[in-house]
C-alpha distance (Angstrom), angle and dihedral (degrees) to the residues before:
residue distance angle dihedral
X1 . . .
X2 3.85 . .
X3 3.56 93.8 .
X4 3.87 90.5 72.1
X5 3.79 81.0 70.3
X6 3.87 102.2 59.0
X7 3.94 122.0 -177.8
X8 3.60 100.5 8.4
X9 4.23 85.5 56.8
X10 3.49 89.3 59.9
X11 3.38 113.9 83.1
X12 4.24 90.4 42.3
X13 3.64 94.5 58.6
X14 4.11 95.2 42.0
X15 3.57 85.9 55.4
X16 4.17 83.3 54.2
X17 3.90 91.0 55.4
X18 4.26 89.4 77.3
X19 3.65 90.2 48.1
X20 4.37 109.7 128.2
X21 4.03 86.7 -126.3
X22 3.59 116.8 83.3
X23 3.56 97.5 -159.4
X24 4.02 85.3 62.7
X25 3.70 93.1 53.3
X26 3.94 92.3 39.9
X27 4.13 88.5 55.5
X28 4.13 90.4 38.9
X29 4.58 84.8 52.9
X30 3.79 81.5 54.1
X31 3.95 99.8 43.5
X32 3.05 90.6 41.3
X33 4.12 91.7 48.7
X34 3.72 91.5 53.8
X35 4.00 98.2 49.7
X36 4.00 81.4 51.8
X37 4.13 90.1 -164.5
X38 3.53 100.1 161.2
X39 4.13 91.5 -136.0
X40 4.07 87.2 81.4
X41 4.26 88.1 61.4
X42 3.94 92.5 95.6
X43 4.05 99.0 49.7
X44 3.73 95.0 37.4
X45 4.22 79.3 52.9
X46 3.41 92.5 54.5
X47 4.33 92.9 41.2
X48 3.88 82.0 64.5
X49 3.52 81.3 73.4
X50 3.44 98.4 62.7
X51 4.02 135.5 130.0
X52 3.64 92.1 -134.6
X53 4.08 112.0 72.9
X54 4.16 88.2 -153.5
X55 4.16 89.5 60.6
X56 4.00 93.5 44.9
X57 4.19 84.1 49.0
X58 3.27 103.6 51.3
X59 3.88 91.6 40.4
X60 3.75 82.1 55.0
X61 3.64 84.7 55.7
X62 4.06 93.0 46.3
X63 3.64 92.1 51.0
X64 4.08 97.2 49.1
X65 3.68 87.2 51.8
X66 3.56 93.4 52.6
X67 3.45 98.9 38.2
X68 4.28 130.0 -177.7
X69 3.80 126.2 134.7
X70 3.29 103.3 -79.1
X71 4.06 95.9 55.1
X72 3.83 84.6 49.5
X73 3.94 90.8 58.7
X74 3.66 89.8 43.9
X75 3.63 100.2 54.7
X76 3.96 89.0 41.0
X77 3.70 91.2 64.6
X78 4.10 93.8 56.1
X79 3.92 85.3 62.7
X80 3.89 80.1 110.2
X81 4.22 101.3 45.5
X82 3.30 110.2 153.1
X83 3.75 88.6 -125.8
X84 3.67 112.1 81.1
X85 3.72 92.6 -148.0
X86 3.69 89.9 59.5
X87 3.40 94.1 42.7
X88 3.65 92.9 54.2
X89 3.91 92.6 49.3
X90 3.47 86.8 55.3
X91 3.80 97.6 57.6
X92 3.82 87.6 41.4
X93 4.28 95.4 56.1
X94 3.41 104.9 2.8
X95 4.37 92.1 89.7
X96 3.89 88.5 39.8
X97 3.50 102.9 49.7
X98 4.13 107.3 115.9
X99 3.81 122.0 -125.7
């Protein structure tokens, strides 16, 4: 729904990536995925870093969509998650994401 808004929406649903739920974070990774503004590439970096598996996958998700160098790199170095549906999300977009 938010991502019909684009830019503007940004900002709002980074601030929601800090939030104590995960379930907030993991739906702000996917807004934030589907608006694709490159500006949300450094928190959804740092959401790979995450305790909870479903937050670091769907920023994995967020930062294929968006795409660029530096989300490639970042997704390349979860190729060894300790979740093996991360893992395997990794091996499936991690070589095709575009720079």
């Amino acid at each position: 729904m938010l991502e019909r808004f684009g830019t503007p929406a940004v900002q709002p649903v980074i601030e929601r990536m800090t939030d104590e739920r995960w379930q907030v974070r993991e739906q702000a990774a996917d807004i934030l995925g589907g608006i694709g503004d490159k500006a949300a590439v450094l928190v959804l970096v740092e959401a790979l870093k995450d305790n909870v598996w479903q937050v670091r996958f769907a920023a994995v998700t967020a930062l294929a969509h968006i795409g660029g160098v530096e989300a490639k790199a970042a997704i390349l170095q979860l190729s060894e998650d300790a979740e093996p549906l991360v893992r395997e999300l990794v091996a499936k977009v991690g070589k095709r994401v575009r720079r």
